[in-house]
SELOKE-133969 format. One record per residue (C-alpha): residue in one letter; chain; x, y, z. Coordinates in steps of 0.02 Angstrom, whole numbers, plus 50000, padded with zeros to 5 digits. Example, Ala and Ser with C-alpha at 12.3 -4.5 7.8 and 13.67 -1.06 7.14 Angstrom:
<"A"; "A"; <50615; 49775; 50390>> <"S"; "A"; <50684; 49947; 50357>> 
This chain:
<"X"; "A"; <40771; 49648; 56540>> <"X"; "A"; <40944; 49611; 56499>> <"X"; "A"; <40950; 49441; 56561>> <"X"; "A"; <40784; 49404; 56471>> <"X"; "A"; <40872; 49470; 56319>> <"X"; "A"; <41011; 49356; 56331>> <"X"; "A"; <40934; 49213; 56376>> <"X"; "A"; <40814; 49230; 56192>> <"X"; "A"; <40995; 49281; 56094>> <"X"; "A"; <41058; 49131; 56177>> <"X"; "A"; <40917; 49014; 56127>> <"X"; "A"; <40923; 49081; 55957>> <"X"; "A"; <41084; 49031; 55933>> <"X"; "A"; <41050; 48869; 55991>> <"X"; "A"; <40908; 48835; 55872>> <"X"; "A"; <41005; 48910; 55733>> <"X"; "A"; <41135; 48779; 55748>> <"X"; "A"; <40991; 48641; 55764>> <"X"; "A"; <40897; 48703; 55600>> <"X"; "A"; <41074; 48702; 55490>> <"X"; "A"; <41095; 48535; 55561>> <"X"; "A"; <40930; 48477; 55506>> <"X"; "A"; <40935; 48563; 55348>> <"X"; "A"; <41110; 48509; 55293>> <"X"; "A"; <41158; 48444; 55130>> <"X"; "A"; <41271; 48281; 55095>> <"X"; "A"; <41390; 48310; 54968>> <"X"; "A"; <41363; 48174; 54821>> <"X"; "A"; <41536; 48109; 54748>> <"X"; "A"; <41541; 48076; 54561>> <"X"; "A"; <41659; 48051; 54425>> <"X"; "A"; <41686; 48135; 54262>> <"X"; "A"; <41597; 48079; 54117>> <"X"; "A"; <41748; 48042; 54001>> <"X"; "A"; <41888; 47950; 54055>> <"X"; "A"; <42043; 48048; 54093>> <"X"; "A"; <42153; 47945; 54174>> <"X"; "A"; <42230; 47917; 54336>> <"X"; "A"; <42121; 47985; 54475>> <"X"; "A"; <42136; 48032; 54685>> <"X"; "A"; <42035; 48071; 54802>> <"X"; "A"; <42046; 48253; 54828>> <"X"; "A"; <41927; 48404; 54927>> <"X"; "A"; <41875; 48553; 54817>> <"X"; "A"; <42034; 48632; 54901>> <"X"; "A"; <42166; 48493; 54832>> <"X"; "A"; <42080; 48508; 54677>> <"X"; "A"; <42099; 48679; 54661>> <"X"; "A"; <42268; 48678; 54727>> <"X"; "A"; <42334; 48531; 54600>> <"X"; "A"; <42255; 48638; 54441>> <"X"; "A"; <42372; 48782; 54498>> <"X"; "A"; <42509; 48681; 54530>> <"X"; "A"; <42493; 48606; 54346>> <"X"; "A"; <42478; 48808; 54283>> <"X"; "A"; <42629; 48835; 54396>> <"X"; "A"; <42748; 48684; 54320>> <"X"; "A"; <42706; 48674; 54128>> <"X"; "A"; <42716; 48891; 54116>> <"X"; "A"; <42872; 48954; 54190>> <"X"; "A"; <42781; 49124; 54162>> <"X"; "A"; <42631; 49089; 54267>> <"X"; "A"; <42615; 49187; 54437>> <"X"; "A"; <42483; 49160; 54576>> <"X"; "A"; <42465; 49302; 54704>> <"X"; "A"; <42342; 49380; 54825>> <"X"; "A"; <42309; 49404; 55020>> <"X"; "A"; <42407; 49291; 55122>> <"X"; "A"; <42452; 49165; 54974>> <"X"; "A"; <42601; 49152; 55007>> <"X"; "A"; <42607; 49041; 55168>> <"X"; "A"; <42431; 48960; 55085>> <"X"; "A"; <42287; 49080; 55109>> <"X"; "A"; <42139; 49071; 55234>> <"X"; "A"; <42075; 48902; 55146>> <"X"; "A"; <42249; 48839; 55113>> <"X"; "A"; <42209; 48813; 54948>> <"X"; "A"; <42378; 48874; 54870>> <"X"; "A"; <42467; 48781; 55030>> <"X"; "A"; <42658; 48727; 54968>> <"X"; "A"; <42645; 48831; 54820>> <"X"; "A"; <42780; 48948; 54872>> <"X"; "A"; <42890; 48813; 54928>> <"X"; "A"; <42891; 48728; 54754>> <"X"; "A"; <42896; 48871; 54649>> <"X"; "A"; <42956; 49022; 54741>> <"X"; "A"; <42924; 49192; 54798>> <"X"; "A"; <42933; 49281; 54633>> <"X"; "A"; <42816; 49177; 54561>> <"X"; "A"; <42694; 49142; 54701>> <"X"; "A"; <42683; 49293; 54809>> <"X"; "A"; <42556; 49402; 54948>> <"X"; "A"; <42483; 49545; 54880>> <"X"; "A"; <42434; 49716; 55007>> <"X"; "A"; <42259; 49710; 55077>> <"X"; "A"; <42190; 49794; 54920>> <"X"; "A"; <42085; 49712; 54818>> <"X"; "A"; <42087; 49859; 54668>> <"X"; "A"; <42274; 49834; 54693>> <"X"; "A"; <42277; 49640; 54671>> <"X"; "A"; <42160; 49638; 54496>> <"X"; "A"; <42230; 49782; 54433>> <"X"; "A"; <42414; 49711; 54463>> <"X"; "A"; <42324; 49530; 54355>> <"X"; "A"; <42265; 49655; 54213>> <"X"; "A"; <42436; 49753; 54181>> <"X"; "A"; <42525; 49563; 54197>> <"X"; "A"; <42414; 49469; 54109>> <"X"; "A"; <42434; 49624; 53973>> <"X"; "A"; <42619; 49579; 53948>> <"X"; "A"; <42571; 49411; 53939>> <"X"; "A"; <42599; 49328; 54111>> <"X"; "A"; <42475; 49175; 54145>> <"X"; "A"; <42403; 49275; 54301>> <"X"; "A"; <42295; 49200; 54430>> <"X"; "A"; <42236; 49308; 54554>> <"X"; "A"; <42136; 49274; 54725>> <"X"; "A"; <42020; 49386; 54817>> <"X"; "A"; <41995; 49321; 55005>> <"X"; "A"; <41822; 49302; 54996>> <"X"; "A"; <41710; 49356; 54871>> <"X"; "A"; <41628; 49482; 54978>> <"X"; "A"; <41773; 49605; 54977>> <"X"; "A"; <41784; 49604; 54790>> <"X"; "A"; <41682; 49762; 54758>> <"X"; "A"; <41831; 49870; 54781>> <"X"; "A"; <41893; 49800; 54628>> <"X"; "A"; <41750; 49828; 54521>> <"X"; "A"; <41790; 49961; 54419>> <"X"; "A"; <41947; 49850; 54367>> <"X"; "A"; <41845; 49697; 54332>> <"X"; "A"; <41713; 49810; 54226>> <"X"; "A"; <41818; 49960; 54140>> <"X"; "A"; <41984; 49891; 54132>> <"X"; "A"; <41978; 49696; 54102>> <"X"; "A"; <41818; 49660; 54030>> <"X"; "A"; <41860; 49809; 53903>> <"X"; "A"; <42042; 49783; 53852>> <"X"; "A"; <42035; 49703; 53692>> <"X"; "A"; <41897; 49790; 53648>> <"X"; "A"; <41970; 49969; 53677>> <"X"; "A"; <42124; 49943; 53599>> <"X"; "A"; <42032; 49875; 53437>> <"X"; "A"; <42129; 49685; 53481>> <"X"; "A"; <42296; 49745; 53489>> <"X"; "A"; <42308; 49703; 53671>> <"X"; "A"; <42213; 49619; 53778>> <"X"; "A"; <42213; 49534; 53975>> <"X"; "A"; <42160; 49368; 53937>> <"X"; "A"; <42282; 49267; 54043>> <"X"; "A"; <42182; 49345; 54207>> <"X"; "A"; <42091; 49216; 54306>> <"X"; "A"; <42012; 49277; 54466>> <"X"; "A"; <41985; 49160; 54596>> <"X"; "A"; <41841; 49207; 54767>> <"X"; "A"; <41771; 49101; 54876>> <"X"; "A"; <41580; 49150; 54896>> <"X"; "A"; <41422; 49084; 54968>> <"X"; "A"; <41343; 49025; 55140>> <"X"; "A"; <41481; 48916; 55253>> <"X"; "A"; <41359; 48908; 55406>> <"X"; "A"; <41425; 49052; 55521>> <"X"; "A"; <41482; 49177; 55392>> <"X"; "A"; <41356; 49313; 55410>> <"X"; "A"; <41354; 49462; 55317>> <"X"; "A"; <41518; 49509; 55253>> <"X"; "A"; <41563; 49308; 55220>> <"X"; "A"; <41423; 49247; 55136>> <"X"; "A"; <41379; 49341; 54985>> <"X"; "A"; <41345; 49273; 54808>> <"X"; "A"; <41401; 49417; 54696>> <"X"; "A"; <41377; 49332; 54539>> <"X"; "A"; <41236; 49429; 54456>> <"X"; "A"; <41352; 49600; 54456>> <"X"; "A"; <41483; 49512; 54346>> <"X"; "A"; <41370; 49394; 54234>> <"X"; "A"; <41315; 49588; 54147>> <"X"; "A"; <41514; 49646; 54095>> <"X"; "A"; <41533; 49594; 53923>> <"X"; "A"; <41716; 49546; 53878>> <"X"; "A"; <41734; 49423; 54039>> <"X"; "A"; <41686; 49246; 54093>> <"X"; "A"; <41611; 49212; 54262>> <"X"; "A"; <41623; 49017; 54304>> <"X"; "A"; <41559; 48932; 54466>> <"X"; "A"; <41604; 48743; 54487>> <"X"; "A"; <41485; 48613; 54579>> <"X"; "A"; <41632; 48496; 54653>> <"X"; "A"; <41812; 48458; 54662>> <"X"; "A"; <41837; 48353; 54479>> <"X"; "A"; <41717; 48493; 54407>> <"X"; "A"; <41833; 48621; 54499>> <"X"; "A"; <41995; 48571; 54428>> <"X"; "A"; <41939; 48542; 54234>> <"X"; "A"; <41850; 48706; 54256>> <"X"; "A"; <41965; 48790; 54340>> <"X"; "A"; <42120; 48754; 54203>> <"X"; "A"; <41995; 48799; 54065>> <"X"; "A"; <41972; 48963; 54147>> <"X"; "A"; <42180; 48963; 54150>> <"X"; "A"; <42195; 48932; 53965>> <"X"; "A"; <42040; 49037; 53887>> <"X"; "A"; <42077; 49178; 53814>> <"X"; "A"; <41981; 49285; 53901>> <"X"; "A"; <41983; 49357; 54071>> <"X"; "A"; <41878; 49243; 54197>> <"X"; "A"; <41804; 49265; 54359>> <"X"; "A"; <41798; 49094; 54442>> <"X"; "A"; <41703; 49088; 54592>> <"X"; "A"; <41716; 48933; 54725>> <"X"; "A"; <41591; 48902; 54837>> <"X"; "A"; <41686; 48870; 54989>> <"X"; "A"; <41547; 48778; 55094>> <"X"; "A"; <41604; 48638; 54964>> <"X"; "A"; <41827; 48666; 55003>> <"X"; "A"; <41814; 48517; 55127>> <"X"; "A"; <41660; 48421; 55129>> <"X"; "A"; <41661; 48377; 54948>> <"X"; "A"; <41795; 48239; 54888>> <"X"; "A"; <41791; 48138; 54767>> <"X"; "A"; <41904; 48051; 54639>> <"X"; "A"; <42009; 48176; 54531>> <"X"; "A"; <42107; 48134; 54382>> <"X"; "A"; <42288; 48175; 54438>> <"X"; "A"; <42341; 48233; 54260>> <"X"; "A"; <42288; 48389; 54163>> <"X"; "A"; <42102; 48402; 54077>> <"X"; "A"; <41999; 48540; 54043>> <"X"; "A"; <41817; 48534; 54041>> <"X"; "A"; <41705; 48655; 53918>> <"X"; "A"; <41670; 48841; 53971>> <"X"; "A"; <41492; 48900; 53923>> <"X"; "A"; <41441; 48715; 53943>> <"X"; "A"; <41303; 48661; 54039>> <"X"; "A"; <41275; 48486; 54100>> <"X"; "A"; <41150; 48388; 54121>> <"X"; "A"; <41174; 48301; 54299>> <"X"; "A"; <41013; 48193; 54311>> <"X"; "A"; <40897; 48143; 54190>> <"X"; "A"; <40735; 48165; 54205>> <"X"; "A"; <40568; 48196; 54101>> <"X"; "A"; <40424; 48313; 54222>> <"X"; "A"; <40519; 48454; 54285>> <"X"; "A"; <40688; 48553; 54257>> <"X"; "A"; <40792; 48588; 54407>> <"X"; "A"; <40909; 48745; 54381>> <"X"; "A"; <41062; 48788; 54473>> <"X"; "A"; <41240; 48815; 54510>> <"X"; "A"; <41405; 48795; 54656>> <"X"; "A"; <41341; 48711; 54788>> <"X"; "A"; <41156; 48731; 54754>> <"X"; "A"; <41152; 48581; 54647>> <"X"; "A"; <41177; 48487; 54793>> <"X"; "A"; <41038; 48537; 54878>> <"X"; "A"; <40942; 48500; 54690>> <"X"; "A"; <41015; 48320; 54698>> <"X"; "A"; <40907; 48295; 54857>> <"X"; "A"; <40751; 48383; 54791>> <"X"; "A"; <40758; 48255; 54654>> <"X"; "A"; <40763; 48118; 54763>> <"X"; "A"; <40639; 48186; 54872>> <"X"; "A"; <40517; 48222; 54710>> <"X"; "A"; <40538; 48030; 54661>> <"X"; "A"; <40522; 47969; 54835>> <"X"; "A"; <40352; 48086; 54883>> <"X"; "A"; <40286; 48127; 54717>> <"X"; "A"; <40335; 47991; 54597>> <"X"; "A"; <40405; 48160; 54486>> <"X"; "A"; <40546; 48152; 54366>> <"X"; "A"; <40672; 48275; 54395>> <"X"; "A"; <40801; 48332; 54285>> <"X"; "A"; <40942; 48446; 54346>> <"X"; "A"; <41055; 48549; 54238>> <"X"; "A"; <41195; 48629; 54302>> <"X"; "A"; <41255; 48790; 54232>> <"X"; "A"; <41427; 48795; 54284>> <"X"; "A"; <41477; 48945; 54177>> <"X"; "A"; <41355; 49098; 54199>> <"X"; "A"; <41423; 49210; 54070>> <"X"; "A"; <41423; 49168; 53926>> <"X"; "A"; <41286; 49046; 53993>> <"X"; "A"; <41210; 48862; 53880>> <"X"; "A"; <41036; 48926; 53846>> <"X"; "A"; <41038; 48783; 53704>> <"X"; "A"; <41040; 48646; 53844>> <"X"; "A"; <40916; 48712; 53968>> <"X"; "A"; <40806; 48762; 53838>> <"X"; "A"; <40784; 48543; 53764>> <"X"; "A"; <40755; 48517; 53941>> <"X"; "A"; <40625; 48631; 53971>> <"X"; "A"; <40558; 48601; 53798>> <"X"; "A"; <40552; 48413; 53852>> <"X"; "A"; <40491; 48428; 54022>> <"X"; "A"; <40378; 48576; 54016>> <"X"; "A"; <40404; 48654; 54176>> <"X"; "A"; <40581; 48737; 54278>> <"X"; "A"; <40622; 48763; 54465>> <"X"; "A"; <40792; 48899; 54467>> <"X"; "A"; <40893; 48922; 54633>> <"X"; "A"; <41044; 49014; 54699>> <"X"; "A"; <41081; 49080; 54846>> <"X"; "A"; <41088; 49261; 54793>> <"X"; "A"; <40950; 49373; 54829>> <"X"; "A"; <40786; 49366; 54720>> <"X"; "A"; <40779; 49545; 54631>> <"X"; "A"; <40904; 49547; 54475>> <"X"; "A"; <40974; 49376; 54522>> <"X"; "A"; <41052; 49284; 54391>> <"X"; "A"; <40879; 49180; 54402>> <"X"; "A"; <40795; 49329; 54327>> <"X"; "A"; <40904; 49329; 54171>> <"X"; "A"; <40892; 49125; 54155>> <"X"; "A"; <40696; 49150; 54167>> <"X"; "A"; <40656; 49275; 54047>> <"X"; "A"; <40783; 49214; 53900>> <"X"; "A"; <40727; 49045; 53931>> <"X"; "A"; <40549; 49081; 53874>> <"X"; "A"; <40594; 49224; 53730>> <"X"; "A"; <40729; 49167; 53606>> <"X"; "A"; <40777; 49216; 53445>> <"X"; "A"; <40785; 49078; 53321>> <"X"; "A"; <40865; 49057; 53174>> <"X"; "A"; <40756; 48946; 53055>> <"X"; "A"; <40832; 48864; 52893>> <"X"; "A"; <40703; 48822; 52751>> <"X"; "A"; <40768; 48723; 52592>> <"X"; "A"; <40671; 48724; 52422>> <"X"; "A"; <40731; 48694; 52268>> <"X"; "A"; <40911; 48700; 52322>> <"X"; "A"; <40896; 48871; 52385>> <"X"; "A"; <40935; 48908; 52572>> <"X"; "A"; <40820; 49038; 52644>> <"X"; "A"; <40871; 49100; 52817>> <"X"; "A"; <40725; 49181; 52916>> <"X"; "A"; <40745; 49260; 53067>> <"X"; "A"; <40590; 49254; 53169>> <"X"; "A"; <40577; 49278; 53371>> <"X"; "A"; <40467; 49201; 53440>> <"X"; "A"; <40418; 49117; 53628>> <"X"; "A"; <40512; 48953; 53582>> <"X"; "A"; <40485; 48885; 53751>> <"X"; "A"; <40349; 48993; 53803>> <"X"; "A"; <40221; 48869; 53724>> <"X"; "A"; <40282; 48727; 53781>> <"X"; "A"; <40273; 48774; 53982>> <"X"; "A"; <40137; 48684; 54078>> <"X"; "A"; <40173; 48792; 54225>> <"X"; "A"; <40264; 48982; 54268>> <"X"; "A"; <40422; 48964; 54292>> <"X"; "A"; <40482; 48974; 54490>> <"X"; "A"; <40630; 49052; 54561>> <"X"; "A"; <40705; 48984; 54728>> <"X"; "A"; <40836; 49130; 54795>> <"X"; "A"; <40904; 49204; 54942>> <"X"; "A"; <40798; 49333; 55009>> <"X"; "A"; <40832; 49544; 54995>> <"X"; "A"; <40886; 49586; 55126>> <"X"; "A"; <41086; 49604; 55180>> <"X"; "A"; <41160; 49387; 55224>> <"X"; "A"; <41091; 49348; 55396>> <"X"; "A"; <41189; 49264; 55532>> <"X"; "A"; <41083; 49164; 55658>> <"X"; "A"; <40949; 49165; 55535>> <"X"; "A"; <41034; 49111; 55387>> <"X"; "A"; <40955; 48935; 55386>> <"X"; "A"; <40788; 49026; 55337>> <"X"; "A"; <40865; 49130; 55203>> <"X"; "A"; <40934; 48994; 55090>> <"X"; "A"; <40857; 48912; 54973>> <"X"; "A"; <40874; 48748; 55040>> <"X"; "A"; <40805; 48589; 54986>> <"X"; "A"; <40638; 48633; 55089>> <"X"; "A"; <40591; 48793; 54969>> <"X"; "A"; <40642; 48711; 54816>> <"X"; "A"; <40521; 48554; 54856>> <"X"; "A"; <40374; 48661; 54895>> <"X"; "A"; <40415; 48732; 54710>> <"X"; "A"; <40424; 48565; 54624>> <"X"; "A"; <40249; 48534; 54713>> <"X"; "A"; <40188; 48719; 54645>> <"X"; "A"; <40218; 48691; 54449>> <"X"; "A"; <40154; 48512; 54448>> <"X"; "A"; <39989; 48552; 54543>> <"X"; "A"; <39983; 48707; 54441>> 
C-alpha cells in the first residue's frame, strides 16, 4: 500500500509540472505610453530596485528596511542597497512583521520617507492590526495633525509555481476595505517602477503588492530616470469593442492571451483594463468600457467569496450619478442612483478566481484562473 501510494504522489507530481508547463503564460514586453526618456532593459526586480534607489539618493531621509534587506532580501530586490547607502539607512528588521510596519508608522510619523518590506505577502497578517488601526487611521484620529503618509509597504504575493500554501496567497481583498490607505498591484517592470515611486511620494500610506511570478520573467525597457505614473488610474491595455476583460498583477497576462485567443477562435473583440490600484479603484474607466462593450469577464487569483471581483461587480452595475441639467442659466444638480451600467449589459457579469479552499501545491495548476477558465467565460457571456 505504501509503494502504491508513492508511486500515485509521484505521478502527481509529475503531471503537475506537465500541466504548469502547458498552461504557462509568456510575459508580453511593452513600453510606457508617454515618453520619459532614456530607457533599459530591466526584470520587475531591477525595476523595483532602481525606484528605491532613486527614493534612497534624492531623500537623504528615506530608509528601506525589513527581513533580510540588508544583504538584498530573498528576491534580491534591494541587492547593493546597503552598500551605496549604508546600514542606518538600509537595514534588517527582526522576524516580526507587527514589528517591521509598526516601526514604518512611528517613522513615517516623524516624517521619514519609510519603505518597508514584508517577505512574502502571506506572513503579513501579523501586522494587520497596524495596517488597519494604526496607519490607515492616523490622520484621521488625530483630526490631521499627524499623519503616516511616507509608509509604503512592499509584499510579494501570488502563485510562483511551487509555492503552496503559505507562498502563494493573494491577500488583496482584506486591505482594499481599510479606508485611509492605498493598495497598488503593478502588471510589469516599467508599470512597477512609475507605480512604485508614486506610492513613495503620495501622501498616504500604501500597500504595494508585487506579484513575484513576474520578478524575473518580465523585462522590458525601463526609463532609467524618475517618473511616476497615476494612483487610482486604470488603464486601458487593449482596445477592444464585445467584451471587457478585468484584472490585475500578473493576471493581465494571462488576459493578454485570452484576447488573442477570443480573436483567433471567436472573431471577439476584447478589451482589457487593468486596474493597477485597487483602493481607491477607476470605476469611471471600467464603467465606458462596459458601457461600450456590454458585457465583463473579472479575474484574480484570490479566492471567489469576497474577492476583490465581488466589489468590482456589484459597483460596476449600481452607481450613483451625479446629473447636471442647465435651463435658463440655472444649474440644477440632481442626484439620482440608478443601474448606470446595469442596462446596458447583454450578459451577467462573470468572475474568474481562485477557488475557496486554502493555495494548493501539486494542484495549483487547476486552481488558477488561467487563460483556460477565463476563455470558457468569454464564450459564456457572448453565447448568453
Amino acid at each position: 500500500m505504501d509503494v502504491l501510494l508513492r508511486r500515485t504522489l509521484i505521478a502527481l507530481r509529475k503531471s503537475h509540472f506537465r500541466i504548469n508547463a502547458r498552461r504557462s503564460v509568456s510575459y508580453v514586453a511593452e513600453s510606457l505610453r508617454e515618453d520619459h526618456g532614456e530607457t533599459r532593459k530591466m526584470t520587475l526586480v531591477e525595476s523595483l530596485r532602481d525606484a528605491m534607489d532613486i527614493t534612497l539618493s534624492k531623500d537623504s531621509t528615506s530608509i528601506v528596511f525589513g527581513e533580510d534587506i540588508a544583504f538584498g532580501g530573498v528576491f534580491r530586490c534591494t541587492d547593493g542597497l546597503l552598500e551605496k547607502y549604508g546600514s542606518h539607512r538600509v537595514f534588517n528588521s527582526p522576524l516580526c512583521e507587527q514589528g517591521i510596519v509598526g516601526f514604518g508608522i512611528g517613522a513615517a510619523t516623524a516624517g521619514v520617507v519609510s519603505v518597508a518590506e514584508i517577505q512574502f505577502a502571506d506572513y503579513i497578517y501579523p501586522a494587520f492590526d497596524q495596517v488597519v488601526n494604526e496607519a490607515g487611521k492616523y490622520r484621521y484620529r488625530s483630526g490631521g495633525l499627524f499623519n503616516c503618509g511616507p509608509l509604503t509597504i512592499r509584499a510579494p504575493c501570488g502563485a510562483v509555481g511551487h509555492g503552496a500554501l503559505y507562498h502563494s496567497q493573494s491577500p488583496e481583498a482584506f486591505f482594499a476595505h481599510i479606508p485611509g490607505i492605498k493598495v497598488v498591484i503593478p502588471r510589469g517592470p516599467a508599470q512597477a517602477k512609475g507605480l512604485l515611486l508614486a506610492s513613495i511620494q503620495d501622501n498616504n500610506p500604501v500597500v504595494f503588492f508585487e506579484p513575484k511570478i513576474l520578478y524575473r520573467s518580465a523585462a522590458e525597457e525601463v526609463p532609467v530616470g524618475e517618473y511616476t505614473l497615476p494612483l487610482s488610474k486604470a488603464e486601458v491595455v487593449v482596445q477592444g469593442d464585445d467584451v471587457t476583460l478585468v484584472g490585475y498583477g500578473h493576471q493581465i497576462q494571462v488576459l493578454r492571451e485570452v484576447c488573442d485567443m477570443a480573436r483567433e477562435q471567436l472573431g471577439i473583440s476584447c478589451e482589457l483594463v487593468d486596474l493597477r490600484t485597487i483602493l481607491p479603484w477607476d470605476q469611471e474607466t471600467l464603467a465606458q468600457s462596459v458601457c461600450k462593450t456590454g458585457r465583463m469577464v473579472i479575474a484574480h487569483e484570490a479566492p471567489l467569496t469576497q474577492g476583490f471581483a465581488s466589489e468590482v461587480t456589484s459597483a460596476i452595475q449600481v452607481r450613483l450619478c451625479i446629473h447636471y441639467v442647465l435651463y435658463n442659466i440655472v444649474t440644477f444638480i440632481v442626484f439620482s442612483l440608478q443601474n448606470e451600467c446595469f442596462l446596458d449589459l447583454e450578459a451577467p457579469i462573470q468572475r474568474v478566481c481562485g477557488w475557496d479552499t486554502p493555495f494548493p501545491h501539486i494542484f495549483e495548476p487547476f486552481y488558477l484562473p488561467d487563460k483556460h477558465r477565463c476563455f470558457e467565460a468569454v464564450k459564456l457571456v457572448t453565447n448568453y
